[in-house]
C-alpha positions as CSV (number, residue, x, y, z in Angstrom):
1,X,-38.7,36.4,90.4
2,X,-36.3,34.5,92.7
3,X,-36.3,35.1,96.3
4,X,-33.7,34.1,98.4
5,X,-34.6,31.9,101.1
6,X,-34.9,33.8,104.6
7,X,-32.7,32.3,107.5
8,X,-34.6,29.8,109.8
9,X,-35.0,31.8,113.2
10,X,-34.0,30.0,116.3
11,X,-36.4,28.7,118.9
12,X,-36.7,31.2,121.4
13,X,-36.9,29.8,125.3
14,X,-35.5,26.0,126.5
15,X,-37.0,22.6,127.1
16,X,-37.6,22.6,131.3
17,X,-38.2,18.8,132.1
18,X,-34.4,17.8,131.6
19,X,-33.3,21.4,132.0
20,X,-34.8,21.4,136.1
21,X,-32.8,17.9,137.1
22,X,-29.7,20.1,135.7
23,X,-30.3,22.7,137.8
24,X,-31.4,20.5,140.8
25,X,-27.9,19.0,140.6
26,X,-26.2,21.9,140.3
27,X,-28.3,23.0,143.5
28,X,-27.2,19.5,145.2
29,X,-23.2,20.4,144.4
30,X,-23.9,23.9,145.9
31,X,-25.3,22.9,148.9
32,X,-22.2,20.5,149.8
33,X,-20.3,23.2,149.8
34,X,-22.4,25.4,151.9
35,X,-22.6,22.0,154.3
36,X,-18.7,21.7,154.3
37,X,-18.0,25.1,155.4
38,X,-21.0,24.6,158.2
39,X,-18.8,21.3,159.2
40,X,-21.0,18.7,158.0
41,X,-19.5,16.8,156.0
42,X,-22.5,14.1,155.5
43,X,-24.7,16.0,154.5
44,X,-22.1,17.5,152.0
45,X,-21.0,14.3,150.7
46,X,-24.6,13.0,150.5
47,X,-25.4,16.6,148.3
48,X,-22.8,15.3,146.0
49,X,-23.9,11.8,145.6
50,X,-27.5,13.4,144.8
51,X,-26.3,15.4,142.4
52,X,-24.6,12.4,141.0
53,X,-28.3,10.5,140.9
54,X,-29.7,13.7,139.5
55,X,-27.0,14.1,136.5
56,X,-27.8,10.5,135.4
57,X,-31.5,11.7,134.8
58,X,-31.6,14.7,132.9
59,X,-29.7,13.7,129.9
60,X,-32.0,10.3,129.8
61,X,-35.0,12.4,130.2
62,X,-33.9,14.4,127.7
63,X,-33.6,11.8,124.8
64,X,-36.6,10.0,126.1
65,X,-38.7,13.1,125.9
66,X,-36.4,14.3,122.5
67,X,-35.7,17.6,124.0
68,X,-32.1,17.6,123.5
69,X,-30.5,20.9,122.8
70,X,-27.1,22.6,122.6
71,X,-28.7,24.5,125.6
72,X,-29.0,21.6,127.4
73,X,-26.0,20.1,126.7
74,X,-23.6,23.2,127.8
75,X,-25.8,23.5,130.7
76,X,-25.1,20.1,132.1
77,X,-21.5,20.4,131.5
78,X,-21.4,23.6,133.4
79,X,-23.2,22.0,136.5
80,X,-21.2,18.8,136.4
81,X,-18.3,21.4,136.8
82,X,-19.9,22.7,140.0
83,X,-21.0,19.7,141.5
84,X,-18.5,17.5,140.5
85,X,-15.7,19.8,140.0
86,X,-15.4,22.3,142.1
87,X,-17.9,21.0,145.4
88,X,-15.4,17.7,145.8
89,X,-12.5,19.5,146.0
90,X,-13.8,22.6,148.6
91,X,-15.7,19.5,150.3
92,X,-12.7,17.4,151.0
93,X,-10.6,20.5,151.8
94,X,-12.6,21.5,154.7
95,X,-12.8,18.3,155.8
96,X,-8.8,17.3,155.8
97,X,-7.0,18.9,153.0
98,X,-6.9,22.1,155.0
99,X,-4.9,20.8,157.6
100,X,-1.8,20.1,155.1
101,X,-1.9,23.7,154.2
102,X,-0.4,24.4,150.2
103,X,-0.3,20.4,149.8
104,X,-4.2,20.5,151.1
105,X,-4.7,23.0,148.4
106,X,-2.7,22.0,145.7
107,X,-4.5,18.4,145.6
108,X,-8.0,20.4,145.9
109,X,-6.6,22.1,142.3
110,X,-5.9,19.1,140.8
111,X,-8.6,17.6,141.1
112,X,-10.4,20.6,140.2
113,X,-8.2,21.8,137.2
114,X,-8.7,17.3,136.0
115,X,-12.5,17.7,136.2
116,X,-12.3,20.8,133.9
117,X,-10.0,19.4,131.7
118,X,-11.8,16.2,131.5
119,X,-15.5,17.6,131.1
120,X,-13.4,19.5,128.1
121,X,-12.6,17.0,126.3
122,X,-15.5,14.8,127.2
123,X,-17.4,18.2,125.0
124,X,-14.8,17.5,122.1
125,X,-15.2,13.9,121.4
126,X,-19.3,13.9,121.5
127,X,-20.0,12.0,118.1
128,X,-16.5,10.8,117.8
129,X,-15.6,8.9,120.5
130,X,-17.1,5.3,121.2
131,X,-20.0,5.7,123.2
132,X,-19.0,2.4,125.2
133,X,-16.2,3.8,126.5
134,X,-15.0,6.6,128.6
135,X,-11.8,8.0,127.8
136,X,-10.6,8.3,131.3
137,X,-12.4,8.3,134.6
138,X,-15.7,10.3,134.4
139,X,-15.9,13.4,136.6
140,X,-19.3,11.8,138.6
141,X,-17.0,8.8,139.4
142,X,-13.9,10.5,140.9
143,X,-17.0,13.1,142.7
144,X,-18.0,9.6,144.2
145,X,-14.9,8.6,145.8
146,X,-14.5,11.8,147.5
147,X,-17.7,11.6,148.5
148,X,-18.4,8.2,150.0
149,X,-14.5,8.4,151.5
150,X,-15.9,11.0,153.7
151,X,-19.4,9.4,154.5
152,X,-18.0,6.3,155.3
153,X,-15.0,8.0,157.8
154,X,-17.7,9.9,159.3
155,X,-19.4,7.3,160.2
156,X,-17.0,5.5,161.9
157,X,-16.1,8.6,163.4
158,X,-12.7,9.5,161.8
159,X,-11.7,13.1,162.0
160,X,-10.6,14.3,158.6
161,X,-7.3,15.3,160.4
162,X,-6.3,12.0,161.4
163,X,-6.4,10.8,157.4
164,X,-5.7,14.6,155.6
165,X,-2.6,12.3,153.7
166,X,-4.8,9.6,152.7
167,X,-7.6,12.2,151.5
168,X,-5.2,14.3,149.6
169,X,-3.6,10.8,147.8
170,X,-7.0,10.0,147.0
171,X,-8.0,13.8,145.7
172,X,-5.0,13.8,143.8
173,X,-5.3,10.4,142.2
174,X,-8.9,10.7,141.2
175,X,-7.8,14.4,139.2
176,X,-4.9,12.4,137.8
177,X,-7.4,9.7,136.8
178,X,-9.6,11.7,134.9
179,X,-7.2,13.1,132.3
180,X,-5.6,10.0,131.9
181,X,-6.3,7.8,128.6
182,X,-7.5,4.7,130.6
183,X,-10.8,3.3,129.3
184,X,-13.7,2.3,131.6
185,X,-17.1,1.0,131.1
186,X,-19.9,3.6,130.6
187,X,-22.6,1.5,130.6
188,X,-24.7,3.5,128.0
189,X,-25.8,0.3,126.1
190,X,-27.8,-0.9,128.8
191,X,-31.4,-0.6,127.5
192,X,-33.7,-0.2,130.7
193,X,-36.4,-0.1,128.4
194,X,-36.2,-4.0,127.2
195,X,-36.3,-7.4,128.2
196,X,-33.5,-8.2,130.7
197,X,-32.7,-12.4,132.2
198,X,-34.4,-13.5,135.5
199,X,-31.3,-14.1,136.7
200,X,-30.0,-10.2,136.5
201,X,-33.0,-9.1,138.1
202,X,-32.2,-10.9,141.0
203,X,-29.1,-9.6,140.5
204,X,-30.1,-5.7,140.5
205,X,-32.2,-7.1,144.4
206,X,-29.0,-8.7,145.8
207,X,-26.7,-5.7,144.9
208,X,-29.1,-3.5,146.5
209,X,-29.2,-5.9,149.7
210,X,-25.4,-5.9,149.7
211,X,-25.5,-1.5,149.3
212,X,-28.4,-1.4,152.4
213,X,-26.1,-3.6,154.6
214,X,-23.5,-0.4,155.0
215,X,-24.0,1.8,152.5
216,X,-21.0,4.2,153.0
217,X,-19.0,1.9,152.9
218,X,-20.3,-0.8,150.2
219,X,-20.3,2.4,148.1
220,X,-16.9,3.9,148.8
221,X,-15.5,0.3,148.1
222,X,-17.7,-0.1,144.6
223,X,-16.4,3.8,143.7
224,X,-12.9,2.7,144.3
225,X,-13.1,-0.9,142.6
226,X,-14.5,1.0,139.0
227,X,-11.8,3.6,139.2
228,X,-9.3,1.0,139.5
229,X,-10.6,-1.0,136.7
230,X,-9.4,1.4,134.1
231,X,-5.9,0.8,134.7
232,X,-6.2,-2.5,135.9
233,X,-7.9,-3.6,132.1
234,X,-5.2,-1.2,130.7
235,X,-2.5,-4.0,131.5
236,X,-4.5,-7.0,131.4
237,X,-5.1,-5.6,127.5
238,X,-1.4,-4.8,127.0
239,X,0.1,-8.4,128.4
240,X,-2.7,-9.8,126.0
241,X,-1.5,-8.0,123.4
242,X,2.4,-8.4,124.0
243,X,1.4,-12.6,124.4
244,X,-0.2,-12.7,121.3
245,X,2.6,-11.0,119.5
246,X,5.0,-13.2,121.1
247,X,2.5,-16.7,119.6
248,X,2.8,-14.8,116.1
249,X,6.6,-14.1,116.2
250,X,7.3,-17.8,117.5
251,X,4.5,-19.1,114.9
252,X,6.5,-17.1,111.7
């Protein structure tokens, strides 16, 4: 007597290692924005850059630990909208953006609209897209200039009125950046686990040096340098490729 096969039931209940660095990020991204609206901004950009530090942990955790789940994954993606998404935008608006009125607000949206749109198709292309690669400037990364722009002014004690054009240019540009089709390192191959050369070890110490000499602004500059990479290696790669079909067309 055949029987047909019952359906596999699905695991009730979610992995919580990776699953509480999620949430503690998303918890990070909510607290800059309660910070922003209390008018301070450092501790609302340095929410944002924890978040940023927790984000890079869950999903390692989780495929160290192999509790990867579609749970897990949708979850993330949700909290990287918060904290790197929508915080960003409310944090630099409070902090300049405000005082341009619609033009303050409009840039806000852009940038928050880009990190929607980018985290979407970031969803889409798991499996298909080279993992070397990011297709566009990751949502963490434009978070990051927002971020350390308004550590490093507070710092030096710039008012966010004094710059609201400069924020919104660079709250506009790192939306635009993240839906564009500009290619930047992601640095996934990097295996923490194995052997690594003397020399990049002393590396790793210098950089850190360099970082503990000012770190808001060190940072901000490093955040700006990697989003301008993309486009920068964009044309380097398209004069490349216009030179070598000029040698072919002169060789034939």
């Amino acid at each position: 007597m055949d029987e047909t096969p019952r359906p596999r039931r699905r695991p009730r209940g979610i992995y919580l290692l990776p699953n509480l660095f999620t949430t503690a990020a998303l918890f990070a991204g909510f607290y800059a924005v309660l910070s922003a609206t209390q008018d301070r901004f450092e501790a609302a950009a340095l929410g944002i850059l924890a978040a940023m530090l927790l984000d890079g942990f869950d999903g390692r955790i989780a495929r160290m630990t192999n509790t990867q789940s579609e749970f897990g994954a949708e979850y993330d993606s949700l909290s990287d909208m918060v904290a790197f998404g929508v915080a960003p935008a409310l944090v630099a608006y409070h902090w300049a953006l405000g005082e341009l009125g619609k033009v303050g607000w409009l840039a806000a949206f852009v940038f928050t609209a880009a990190a929607a749109l980018r985290l979407a198709r970031f969803n889409t292309q798991v499996g298909i897209a080279d993992k070397r690669y990011f297709q566009g400037l990751a949502s963490p990364s434009a978070a990051a200039i927002i971020a350390t722009g308004i550590w490093t002014a507070n710092d030096l004690g710039i008012d966010g009125s004094d710059v609201s054009w400069l924020a919104a240019f660079l709250t506009a540009s790192a939306g635009l950046l993240m839906v564009s089709n500009f290619r930047y390192l992601s640095f996934k191959q990097i295996n923490l686990q194995g052997r690594v050369p003397f020399l990049l070890a002393v590396a790793v110490m210098l950089g850190f040096a360099v970082v503990y000499i000012y770190p808001p602004l060190v940072l901000f500059i490093l955040a700006v340098t990697y989003a301008a990479s993309g486009p920068v290696w964009t044309v380097f790669r398209l004069r490349r490729s216009r030179s070598r079909r000029r040698r072919e067309t002169a060789g034939s």
